[in-house]
N, C-alpha and C positions, 0 to 999 in steps of 0.2 A: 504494500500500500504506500510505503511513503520511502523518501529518500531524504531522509532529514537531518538539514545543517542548520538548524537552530541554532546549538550553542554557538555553537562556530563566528555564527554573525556577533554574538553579543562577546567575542572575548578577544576576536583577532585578532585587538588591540595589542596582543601580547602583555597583558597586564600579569601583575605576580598574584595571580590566583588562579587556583585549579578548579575542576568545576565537573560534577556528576549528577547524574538524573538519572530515574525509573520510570517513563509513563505506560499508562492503559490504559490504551483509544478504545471504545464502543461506536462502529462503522454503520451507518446508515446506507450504506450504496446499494442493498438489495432491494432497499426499499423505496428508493427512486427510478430505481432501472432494473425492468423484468430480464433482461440480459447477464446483469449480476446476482442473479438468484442464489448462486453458491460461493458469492462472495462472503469470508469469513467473517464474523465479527467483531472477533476481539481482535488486537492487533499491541503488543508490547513493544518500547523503544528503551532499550539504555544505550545513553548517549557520558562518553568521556572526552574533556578536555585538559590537555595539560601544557604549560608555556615551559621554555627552560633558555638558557643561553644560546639556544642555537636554532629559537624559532619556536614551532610547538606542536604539537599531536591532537590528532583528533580520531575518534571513531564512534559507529554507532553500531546497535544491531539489531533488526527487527524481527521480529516472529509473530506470523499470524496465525490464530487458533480455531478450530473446527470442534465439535463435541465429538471426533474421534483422535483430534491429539494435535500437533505440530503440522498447518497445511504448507506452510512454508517460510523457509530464514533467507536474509537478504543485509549485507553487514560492505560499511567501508570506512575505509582506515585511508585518514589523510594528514600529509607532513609537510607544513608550512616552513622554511629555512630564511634563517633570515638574519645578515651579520652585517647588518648597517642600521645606520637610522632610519633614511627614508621607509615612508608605510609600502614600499613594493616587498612581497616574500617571493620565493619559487616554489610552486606550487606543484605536490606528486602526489597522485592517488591509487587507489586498487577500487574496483565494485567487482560484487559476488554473489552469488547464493543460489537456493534451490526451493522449484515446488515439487509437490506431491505429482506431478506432472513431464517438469522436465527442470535441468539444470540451468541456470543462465548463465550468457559467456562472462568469463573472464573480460574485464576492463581494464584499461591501465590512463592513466591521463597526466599530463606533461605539462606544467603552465606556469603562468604568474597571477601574483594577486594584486589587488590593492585596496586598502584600509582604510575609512574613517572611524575615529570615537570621539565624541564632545570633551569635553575636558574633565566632565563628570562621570563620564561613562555610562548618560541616561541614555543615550541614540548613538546610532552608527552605521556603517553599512560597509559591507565589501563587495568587489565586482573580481570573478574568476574568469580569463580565457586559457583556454586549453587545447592541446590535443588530444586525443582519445581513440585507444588501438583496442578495438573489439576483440579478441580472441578468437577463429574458428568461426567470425565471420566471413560472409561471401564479400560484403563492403567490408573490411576491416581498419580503416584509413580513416577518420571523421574528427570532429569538432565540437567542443560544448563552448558554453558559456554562464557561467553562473552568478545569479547575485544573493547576497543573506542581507538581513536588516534586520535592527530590534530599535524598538520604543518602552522604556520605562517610567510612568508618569502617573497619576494621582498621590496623594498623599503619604509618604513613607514608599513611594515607589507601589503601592499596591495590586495597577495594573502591570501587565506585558503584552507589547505586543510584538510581536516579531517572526519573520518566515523564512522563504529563500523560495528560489525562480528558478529554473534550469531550461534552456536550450538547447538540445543537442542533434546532429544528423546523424540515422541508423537507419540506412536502408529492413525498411519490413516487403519482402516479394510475396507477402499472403494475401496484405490487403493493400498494397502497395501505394505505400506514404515511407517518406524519406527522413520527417521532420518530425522532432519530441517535445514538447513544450509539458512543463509538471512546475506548478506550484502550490505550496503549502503553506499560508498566512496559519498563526496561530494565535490565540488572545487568551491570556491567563488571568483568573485573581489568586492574588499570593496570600494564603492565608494569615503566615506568619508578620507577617503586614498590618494586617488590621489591629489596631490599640486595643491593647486585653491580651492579645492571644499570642502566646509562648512562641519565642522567635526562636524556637528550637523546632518548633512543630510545622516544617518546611512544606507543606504539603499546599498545591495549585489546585485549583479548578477550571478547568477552560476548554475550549474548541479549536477544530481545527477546520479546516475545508481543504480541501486535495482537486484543484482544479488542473484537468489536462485534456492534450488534445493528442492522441493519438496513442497514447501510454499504453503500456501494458498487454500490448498485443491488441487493443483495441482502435477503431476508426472511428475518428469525430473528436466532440467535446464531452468534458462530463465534470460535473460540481458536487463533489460527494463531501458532507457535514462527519465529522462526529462528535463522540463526547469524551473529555479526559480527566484521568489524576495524573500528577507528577508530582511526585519526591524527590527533594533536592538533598546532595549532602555534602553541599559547599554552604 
């Protein structure tokens, strides 16, 4: 279901903080489209961030659930390098995984980034281009492009909002479209936020929407909602 560089966007910065999550999406897409009828719908993300002197790590991994077990895992690990000041890193990735159907290729991706954060670290955004070598693709040669952003703002920071965009070209010769478009806006309320309530007790509430056109082996567009927790333990 999702390809998510959330934290990503909110830490680029390379700030001296490390940063982990657990969420558990509740997927609506069967129920907007008769097409996705056996779409799963739970769908779990833990997401790691970590900075160090030499740039900084990221990964996530996802696993969607069926009431007969694990339908399928989809996990990427990406390494921002970065021994200067200016906000440009070099950007190297891997994507991967499998369903209960068939394996997906190996990805590798080659790029550069670049960064903004406000001085407070409430907003920011970065913009990814890349190359991108399919694996055991018939097109194996292609292009992304990616952007993340977050916004933190009511009182105590209570809201979040923040997603990332991806473009990329992958020839599909089934339903033959060349072009991926997937984004994933997300809007949190931080509970540990709200005055009273124990700032140990990290736990979000929020939504997500997974809009794409052409995703997942699918043709056209499609605006699938869910619903989420996230646990933090930064």
């Amino acid at each position: 279901m999702k390809k998510l560089l959330l934290l990503l966007a909110a830490v680029m910065g390379f700030a001296s903080v490390s940063a982990q999550n657990v969420q558990m999406h509740y997927d609506f897409g069967r129920n907007f489209y008769d097409e996705l009828s056996e779409r799963p719908l739970f769908t779990s993300t833990v997401e790691m961030f970590h900075p160090d002197g030499w740039g900084s790590t990221f990964f996530f991994v996802d696993m969607d659930y069926t009431s007969k077990g694990v339908a399928s895992a989809y996990w990427e690990i990406a390494r921002e390098f970065r021994f200067w000041k200016a906000p440009v890193s070099i950007h190297v990735e891997y994507n991967g995984g499998t369903t209960n159907r068939f394996s997906l290729n190996n990805a590798y991706l080659f790029g550069a980034t670049y960064t903004y954060n406000n001085k407070n670290f409430s907003s920011g955004f970065s913009l990814t281009a890349s190359y991108k070598y399919i694996e055991g693709h018939q097109a194996p040669h292609n292009y992304q492009f990616t952007g993340t952003w977050y916004v933190n703002f009511g009182q105590r920071g209570i809201c979040s909002f923040n997603g990332f965009v991806d473009f990329w070209r992958e020839k599909n010769y089934i339903n033959n479209t060349s072009c991926i478009f997937l984004a994933e806006p997300q809007f949190w309320v931080n509970l540990h936020k709200i005055k009273g309530v124990n700032e140990k007790f990290k736990m979000s509430i929020g939504t997500e929407l997974e809009l794409s056109n052409n995703f997942g082996g699918r043709k056209g567009f499609y605006a699938i909602p869910t619903i989420a927790l996230k646990w933090s333990f930064n």
